[in-house]
N, C-alpha and C positions, 0 to 999 in steps of 0.2 A: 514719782517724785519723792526724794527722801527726807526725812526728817531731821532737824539741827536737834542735835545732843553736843556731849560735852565738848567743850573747843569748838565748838560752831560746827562742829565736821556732820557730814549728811550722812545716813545710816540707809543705803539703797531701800527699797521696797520689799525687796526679793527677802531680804536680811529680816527685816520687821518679820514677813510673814512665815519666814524659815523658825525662827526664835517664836514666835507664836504657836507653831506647831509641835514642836521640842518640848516646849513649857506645859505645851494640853496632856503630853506624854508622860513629862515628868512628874505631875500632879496629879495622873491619874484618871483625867478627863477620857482620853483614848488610852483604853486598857492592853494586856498584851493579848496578840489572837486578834484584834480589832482592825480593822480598814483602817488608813487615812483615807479622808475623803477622793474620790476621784478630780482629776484636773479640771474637769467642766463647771464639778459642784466649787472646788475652789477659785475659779472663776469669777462665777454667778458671786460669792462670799465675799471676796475683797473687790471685785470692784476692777480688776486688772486683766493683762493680755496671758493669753498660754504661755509666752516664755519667759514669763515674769515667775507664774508657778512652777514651771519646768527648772528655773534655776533656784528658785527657793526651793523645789524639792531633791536639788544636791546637795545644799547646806544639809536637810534635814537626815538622808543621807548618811552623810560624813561624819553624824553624830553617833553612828549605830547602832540607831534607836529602833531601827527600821528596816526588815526586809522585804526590798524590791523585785519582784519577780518579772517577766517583760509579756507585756499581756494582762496580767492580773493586777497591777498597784503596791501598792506598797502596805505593808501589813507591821503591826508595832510588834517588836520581836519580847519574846517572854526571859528576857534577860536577868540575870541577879545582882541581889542591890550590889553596890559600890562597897566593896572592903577593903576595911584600913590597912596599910603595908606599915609598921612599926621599925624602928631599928629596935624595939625589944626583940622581935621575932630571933634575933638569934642567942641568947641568953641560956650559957652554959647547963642553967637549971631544965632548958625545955629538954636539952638532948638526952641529960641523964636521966629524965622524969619518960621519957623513951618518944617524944614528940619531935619528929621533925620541922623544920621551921614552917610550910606552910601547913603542915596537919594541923599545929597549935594554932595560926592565927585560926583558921577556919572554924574549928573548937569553940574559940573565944567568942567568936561572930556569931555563933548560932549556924554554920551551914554544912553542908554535906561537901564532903572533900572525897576527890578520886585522881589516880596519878597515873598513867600508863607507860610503860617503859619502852619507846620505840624502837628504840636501839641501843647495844652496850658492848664494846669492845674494840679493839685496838685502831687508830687513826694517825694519820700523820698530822702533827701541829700544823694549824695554820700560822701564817707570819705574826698576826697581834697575839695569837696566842702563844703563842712562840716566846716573844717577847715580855710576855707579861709571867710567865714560867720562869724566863730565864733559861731559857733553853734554844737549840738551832732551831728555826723555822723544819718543816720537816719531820722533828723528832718523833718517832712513837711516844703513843699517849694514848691511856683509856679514857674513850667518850663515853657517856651516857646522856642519852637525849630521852625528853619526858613532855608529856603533854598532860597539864592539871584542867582538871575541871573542878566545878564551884554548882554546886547542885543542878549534875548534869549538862551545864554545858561551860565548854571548852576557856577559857583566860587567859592561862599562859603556857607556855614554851619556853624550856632550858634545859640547855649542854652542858654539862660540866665538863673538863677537861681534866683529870691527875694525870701529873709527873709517874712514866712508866716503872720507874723505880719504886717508885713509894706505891702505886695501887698494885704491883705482882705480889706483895707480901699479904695482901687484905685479900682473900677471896671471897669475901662478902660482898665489896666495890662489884664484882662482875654477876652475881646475883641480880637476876629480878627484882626481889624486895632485899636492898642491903641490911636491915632488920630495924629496930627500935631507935628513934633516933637519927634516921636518914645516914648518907654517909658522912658527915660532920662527926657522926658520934664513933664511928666506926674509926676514920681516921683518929679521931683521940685516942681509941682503945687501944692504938699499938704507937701510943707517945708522941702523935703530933698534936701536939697541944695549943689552942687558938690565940693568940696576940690582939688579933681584930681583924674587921673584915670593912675592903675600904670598894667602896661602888660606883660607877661613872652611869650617870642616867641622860638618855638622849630624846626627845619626844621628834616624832616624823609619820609619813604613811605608810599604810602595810602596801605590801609590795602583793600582788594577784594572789601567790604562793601562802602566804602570809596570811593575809584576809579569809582566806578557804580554809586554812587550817583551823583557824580562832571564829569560824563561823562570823566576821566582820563581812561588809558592804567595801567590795575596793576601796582603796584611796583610805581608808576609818582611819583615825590617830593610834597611833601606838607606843608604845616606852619601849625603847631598848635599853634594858640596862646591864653593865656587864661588869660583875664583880671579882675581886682579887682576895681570897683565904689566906691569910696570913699567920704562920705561926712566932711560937715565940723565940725561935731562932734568929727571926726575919726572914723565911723563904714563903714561897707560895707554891703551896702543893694543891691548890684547887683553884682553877678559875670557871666561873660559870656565867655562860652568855644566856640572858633571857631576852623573852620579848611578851610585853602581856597590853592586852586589849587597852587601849587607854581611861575609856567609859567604866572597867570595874575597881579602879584604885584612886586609892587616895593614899600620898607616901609623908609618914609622919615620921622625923628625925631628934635627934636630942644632941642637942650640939655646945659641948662644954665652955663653957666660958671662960677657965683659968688654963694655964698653960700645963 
């Protein structure tokens, strides 16, 4: 039977005890490495049926807070705290100071930063990317796909996409480590110079693929967010499609108030 909270509306059971569990997690009560209790003991504890805990233990779940193995329970995962995503993160000074954007925020946070370069080399554009280029669907394009970790495990995922014109002159671009700087800096060092960088943010669930890659719980929330480079020409010589765990960001913006 649920509870009246705001607006008269009932707040299921399941809900109560899902948020109750989330909360012991977040607060340190269940550490990481630590059981949640088993279904029996949560039982015996509220006072309710098995599929009353069996659905509160999807919410808790979906928060992925928590890995579930089939047989064993679910066990609180040793995940790292929550870092700020800043629009300072991109600040001319970080690239020439030889930091690229997520090495610096991570710096800043106090954490240990690792990048892996999955893959790097020529692709045919996809349609939105295409589009967001300014270029045919189709077109060759240097990809570089990366998977960051945050003291040792995995957060996010992102493509970049350069215009094949503009990354054949950079041989750094197809480099393992583009060097100091990430490739932002690099692209400046042969005159494409930055205007701004403008980002479309989507939250949804990781898709099976998705979730395994970023060590999430199927279905976990996610941010996709997919950003357009823009120089001061007006063109866009970088687009980059992320997707990062929803659980380790917090995205803090600075939004001008005069025209």
């Amino acid at each position: 039977m649920g509870t009246a909270v705001g607006g008269g509306r009932a707040v299921p059971r399941y809900v109560q005890i899902a948020d109750e569990i989330v909360q012991q997690i977040r607060a340190g009560l269940l550490k990481p490495g630590e059981m949640v209790p088993s279904e029996s003991e949560l039982v015996e504890r509220y006072g309710v049926s098995g599929g009353t805990i069996r659905k509160a233990m999807v919410e808790v779940r979906a928060s992925g807070l928590v890995d579930t193995r089939h047989g064993k329970g679910s066990m609180v995962k040793d995940r790292p705290p929550v870092r700020l995503r800043s629009s300072e993160r991109f600040r001319r000074s970080h690239r020439r100071g030889g930091k690229a954007a997520y090495l610096a925020e991570s710096e800043q946070s106090g954490a240990t930063a690792k990048v892996n370069l999955l893959y790097s080399g020529a692709l045919d554009a996809p349609e939105e990317i295409a589009e967001r280029l300014g270029i045919e669907a189709g077109t060759q394009v240097l990809a570089r796909r990366r998977l960051y970790f945050r003291n040792g495990t995995p957060v996010e995922t992102a493509t970049s996409y350069v215009p094949w014109d503009v990354a054949k002159d950079i041989p750094e671009l197809f480099a393992e480590n583009p060097g100091p700087g990430g490739i932002y800096a690099r692209l400046e060092d042969h005159g494409h110079e930055f205007a701004e960088f403008v980002e479309t943010l989507q939250a949804r669930l990781a898709t099976k693929a998705e979730a395994s890659e970023l060590a999430l719980n199927p279905g976990a929330p996610v941010v996709h967010l997919i950003r357009n480079a823009v120089t001061e020409e007006g063109r866009v010589v970088e687009v980059c499609d992320t997707l990062m765990a929803a659980d380790q960001f917090v995205f803090s913006y600075r939004i001008p108030a005069t025209d």
